[in-house]
C-alpha positions in Angstrom: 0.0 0.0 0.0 1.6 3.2 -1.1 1.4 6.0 1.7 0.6 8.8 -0.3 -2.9 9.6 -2.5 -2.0 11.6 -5.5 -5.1 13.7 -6.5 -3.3 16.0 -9.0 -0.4 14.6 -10.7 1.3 17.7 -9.4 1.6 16.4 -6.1 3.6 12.7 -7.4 7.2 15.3 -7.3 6.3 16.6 -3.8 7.1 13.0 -2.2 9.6 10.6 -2.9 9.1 7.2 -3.2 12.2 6.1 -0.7 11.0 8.8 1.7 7.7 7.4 3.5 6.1 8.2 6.3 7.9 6.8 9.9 6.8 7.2 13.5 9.3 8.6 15.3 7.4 8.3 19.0 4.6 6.9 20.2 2.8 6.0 23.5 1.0 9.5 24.2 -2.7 10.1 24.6 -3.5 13.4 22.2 -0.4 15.0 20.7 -0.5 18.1 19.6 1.4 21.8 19.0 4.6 21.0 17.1 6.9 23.2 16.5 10.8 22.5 15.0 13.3 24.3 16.5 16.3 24.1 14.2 18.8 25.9 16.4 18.3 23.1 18.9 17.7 20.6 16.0 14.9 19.4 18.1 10.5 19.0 17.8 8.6 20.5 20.6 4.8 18.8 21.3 2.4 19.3 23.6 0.5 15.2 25.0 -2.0 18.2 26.4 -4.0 15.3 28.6 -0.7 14.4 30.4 -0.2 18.1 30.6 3.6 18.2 29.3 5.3 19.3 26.6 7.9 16.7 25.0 11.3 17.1 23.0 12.6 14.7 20.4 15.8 15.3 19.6 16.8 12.9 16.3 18.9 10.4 17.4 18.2 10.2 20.6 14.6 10.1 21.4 12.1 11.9 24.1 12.5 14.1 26.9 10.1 16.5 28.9 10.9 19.9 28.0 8.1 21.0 30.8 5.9 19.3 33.2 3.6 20.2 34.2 2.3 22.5 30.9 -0.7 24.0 32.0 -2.3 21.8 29.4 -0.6 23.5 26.5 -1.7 22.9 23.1 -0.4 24.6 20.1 3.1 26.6 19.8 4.8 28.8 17.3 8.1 30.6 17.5 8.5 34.7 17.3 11.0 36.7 15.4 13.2 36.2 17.8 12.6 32.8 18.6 11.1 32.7 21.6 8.8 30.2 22.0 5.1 30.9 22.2 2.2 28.7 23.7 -1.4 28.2 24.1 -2.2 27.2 27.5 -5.7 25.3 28.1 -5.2 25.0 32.0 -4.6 29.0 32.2 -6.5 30.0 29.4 -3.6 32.5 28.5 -1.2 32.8 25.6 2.0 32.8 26.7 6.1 33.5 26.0 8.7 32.1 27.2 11.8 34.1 27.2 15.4 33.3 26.2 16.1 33.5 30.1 13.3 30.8 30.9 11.3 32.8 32.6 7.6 32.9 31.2 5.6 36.5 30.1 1.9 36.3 29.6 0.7 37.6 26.1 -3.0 37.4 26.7 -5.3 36.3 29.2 -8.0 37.9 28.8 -10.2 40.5 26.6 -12.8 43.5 27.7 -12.4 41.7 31.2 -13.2 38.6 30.6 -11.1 35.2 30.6 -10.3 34.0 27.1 -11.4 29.9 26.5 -8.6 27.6 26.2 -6.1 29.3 23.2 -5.2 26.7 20.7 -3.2 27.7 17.7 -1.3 30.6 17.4 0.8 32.6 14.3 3.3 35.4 14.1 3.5 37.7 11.5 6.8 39.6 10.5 5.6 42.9 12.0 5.7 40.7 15.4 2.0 40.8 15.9 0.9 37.3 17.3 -2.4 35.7 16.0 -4.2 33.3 18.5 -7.8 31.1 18.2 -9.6 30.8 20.9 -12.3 28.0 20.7 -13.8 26.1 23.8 -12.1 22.8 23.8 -10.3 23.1 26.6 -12.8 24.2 28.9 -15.6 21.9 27.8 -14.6 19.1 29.7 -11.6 18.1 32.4 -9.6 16.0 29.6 -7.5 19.1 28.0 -7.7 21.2 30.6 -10.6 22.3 33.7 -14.2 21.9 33.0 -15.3 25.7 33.1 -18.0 28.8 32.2 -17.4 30.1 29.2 -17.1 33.6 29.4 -16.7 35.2 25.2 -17.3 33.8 22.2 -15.0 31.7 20.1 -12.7 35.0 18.2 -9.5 34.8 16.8 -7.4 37.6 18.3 -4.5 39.7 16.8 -2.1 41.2 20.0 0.1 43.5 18.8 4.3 44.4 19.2 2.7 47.4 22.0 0.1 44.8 23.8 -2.8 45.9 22.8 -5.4 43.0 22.1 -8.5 43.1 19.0 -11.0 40.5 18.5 -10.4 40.4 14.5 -12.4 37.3 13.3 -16.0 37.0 15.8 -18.0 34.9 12.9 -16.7 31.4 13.8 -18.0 28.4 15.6 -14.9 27.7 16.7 -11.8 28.8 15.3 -8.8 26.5 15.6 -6.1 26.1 13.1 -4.6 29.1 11.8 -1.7 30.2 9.1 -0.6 32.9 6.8 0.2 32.3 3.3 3.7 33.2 2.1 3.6 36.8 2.2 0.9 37.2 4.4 -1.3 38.7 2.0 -3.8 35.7 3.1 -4.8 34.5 6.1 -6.6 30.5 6.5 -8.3 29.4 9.3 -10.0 26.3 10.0 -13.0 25.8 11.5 -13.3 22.8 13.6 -16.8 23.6 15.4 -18.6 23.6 18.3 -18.1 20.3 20.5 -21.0 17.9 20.6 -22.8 19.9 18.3 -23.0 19.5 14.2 -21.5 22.7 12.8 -20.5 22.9 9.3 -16.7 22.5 9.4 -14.1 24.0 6.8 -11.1 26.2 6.2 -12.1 29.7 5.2 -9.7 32.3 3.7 -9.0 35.9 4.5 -7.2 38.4 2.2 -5.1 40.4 4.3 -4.8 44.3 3.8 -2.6 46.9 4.9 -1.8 46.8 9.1 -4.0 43.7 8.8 -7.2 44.3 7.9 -9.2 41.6 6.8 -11.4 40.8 4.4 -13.3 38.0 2.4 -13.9 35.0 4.5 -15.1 32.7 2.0 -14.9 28.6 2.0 -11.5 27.9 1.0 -11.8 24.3 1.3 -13.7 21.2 3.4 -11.6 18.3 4.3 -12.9 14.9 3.7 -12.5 12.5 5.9 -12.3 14.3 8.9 -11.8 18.3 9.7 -9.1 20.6 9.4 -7.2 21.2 12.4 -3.3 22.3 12.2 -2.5 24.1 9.2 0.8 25.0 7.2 2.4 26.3 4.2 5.2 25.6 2.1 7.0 28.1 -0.3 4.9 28.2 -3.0 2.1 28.9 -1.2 0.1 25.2 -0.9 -1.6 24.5 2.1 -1.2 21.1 4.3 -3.8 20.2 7.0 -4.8 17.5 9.3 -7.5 15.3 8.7 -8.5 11.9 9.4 -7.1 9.8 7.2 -3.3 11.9 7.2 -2.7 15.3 5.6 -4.2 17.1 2.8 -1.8 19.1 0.7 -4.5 22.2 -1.4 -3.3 24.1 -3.9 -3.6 28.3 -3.5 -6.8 28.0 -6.1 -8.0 25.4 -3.2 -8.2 22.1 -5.4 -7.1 19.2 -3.4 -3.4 17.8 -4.6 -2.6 14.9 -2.7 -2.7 13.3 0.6 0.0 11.8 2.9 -1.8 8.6 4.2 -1.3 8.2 8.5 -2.8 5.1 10.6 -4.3 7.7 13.0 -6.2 11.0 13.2 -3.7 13.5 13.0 -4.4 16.8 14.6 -1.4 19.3 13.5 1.7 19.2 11.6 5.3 21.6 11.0 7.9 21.5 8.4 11.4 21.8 9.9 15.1 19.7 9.6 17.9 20.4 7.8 16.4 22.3 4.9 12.8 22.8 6.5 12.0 19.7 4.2 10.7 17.4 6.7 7.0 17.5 7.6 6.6 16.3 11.0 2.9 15.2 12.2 0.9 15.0 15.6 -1.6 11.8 15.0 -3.3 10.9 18.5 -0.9 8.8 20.4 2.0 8.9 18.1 4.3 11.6 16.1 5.0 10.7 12.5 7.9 12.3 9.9 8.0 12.3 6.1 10.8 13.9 3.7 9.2 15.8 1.4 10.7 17.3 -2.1 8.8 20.4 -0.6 10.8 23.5 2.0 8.1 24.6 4.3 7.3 28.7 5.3 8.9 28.6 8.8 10.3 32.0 10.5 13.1 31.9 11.9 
C-alpha cells in the first residue's frame, strides 16, 4: 500500500518514493502543537491530557521539555525565537523568554477570561495571532471543566500589547496560518463540541496593518476536519485530517494526501532544509521527507 494519495499529478514530485512516512514516537494520549526548532535541531509537542510538553531530539529520542504545561496545546516561534504557547489550563497565551522565565501575552479581553487558546501565528511585524475556541474548557480531559465567558474569536495582539478580537463569525476557530507573504490569512474551522456545525477552512485576504477581508470557503476536508495548518513556499496548504494530511493548492483544489494510521491533529515542516513535515496523529508523532521547503520563520 503506497502512503501517499495523489489527486493531482502535481503532487507525485512533492514525495519521494524512498522517503515514506515513519513514526518517530509513540505511547502519548492526544499530541499536539509541534513546532521545530532548528537551532536546537529538536521538535517540541504538547501530549495536552498528560499536561507536558515533549522534546525529540533525532537520534536520541524523548524528553520533557516542561511538566507540568498548563495543558498547552499549540506553539509557534517569534521573530526572535522565543517560543510561544497556548495554554488550556490558564487560558492564557503565553512567551517564554530566552532566560526561561515565562511573560503572559494574553489572558483575557474586555475583562473577561479567554477559552482555552489553541493555535497561534506570528507575523513579520511581530503581531501574534491566537484562536480561541472552547475545547479546553468543555470538559476536564484538556484542561478544567469551566464557564465560558466570550465567544470563540481569533485575536491579533500587537508588538505594543494591545489585544483586538479580529475574526467573531466562527464556531470555533482552531487552526490558523498565513500564506507566504501574508497577503492571506486561512483558518480552519473545527466547530462547536457535541454539536454539528458545518466544518471547513475559510480564507481571509489580508490588507494593509492587517485588515481583513473575504472570508469565504477555502476548502472542506474529507475525511475528517481541518485542524493544524501549514504552508510551504509556493504557497500550498497542508492540513490535518482523518485519514493523514491534505496538501491544497492556493486556487484550493485538493493535490494529494500523505496517508497516516491515525487522526492527525497538527503538523510543522522543519530539519535540515525545512524539508521534513513532522505530524501530531493521536498517540503517536509521525515524519515524512518531502521534495517540498516549508514557510517557517526563523
Amino acid at each position: 500500500m503506497s502512503f501517499f494519495e495523489a489527486v493531482d499529478a502535481g503532487f507525485k514530485s512533492f514525495v519521494m518514493g524512498n522517503a515514506p512516512v515513519k513514526q518517530i514516537a509513540t505511547g502519548f494520549d492526544w499530541v499536539e502543537g509541534p513546532v521545530w526548532f532548528g537551532d536546537a535541531g529538536c521538535l517540541l509537542f504538547s501530549d495536552i491530557p498528560n499536561n507536558r510538553i515533549l522534546r525529540w531530539l533525532p537520534g536520541v529520542g524523548i524528553s520533557t521539555f516542561r511538566s507540568p504545561s498548563n495543558y498547552a496545546n499549540g506553539h509557534t516561534r517569534d521573530r526572535e525565537g522565543r517560543l510561544i504557547s497556548c495554554e488550556h489550563g490558564t487560558r492564557r497565551v503565553t512567551r517564554t523568554e530566552l532566560d526561561g522565565s515565562i511573560t503572559v501575552i494574553a489572558d483575557s479581553y474586555q475583562g473577561r477570561r479567554l477559552n482555552s487558546p489553541n493555535d497561534v501565528v506570528v507575523t513579520t511585524d511581530g503581531s501574534i495571532w491566537f484562536s480561541d475556541p472552547h475545547y479546553g474548557i468543555m470538559t476536564d480531559y484538556e484542561g478544567f471543566r469551566a464557564e465560558q465567558e466570550l465567544p470563540c474569536n481569533v485575536y491579533r495582539v500587537r508588538p505594543s500589547g494591545s489585544i483586538e478580537a479580529v475574526l467573531t463569525d466562527f464556531n470555533c476557530p482552531n487552526g490558523l496560518a498565513f500564506s507566504p507573504d501574508e497577503s492571506r490569512l486561512y483558518v480552519a474551522d473545527t466547530g462547536r463540541m457535541f454539536s454539528s456545525d458545518p466544518q471547513h477552512i475559510r480564507v481571509f485576504g489580508v490588507g494593509a496593518d492587517g485588515a481583513l477581508s473575504g472570508g469565504e470557503v477555502f476548502h472542506t476536508i474529507a475525511p475528517g476536519a481541518a485542524d493544524g495548518l501549514r504552508v510551504d513556499s509556493d504557497g500550498n496548504l497542508w492540513s490535518s485530517a482523518a485519514d493523514g494530511v491534505h496538501c491544497i493548492a492556493p486556487d484550493g483544489h485538493l493535490m494529494g494526501k500523505i496517508l497516516v494510521p491515525e487522526v492527525v491533529s497538527n503538523l510543522c515542516f522543519g530539519g535540515r532544509a525545512k524539508h521534513q513535515l513532522f505530524i501530531t496523529a493521536t498517540t503517536s508523532v509521525y515524519a515524512i521527507t518531502l521534495n517540498r521547503k516549508g514557510v517557517q520563520t526563523p
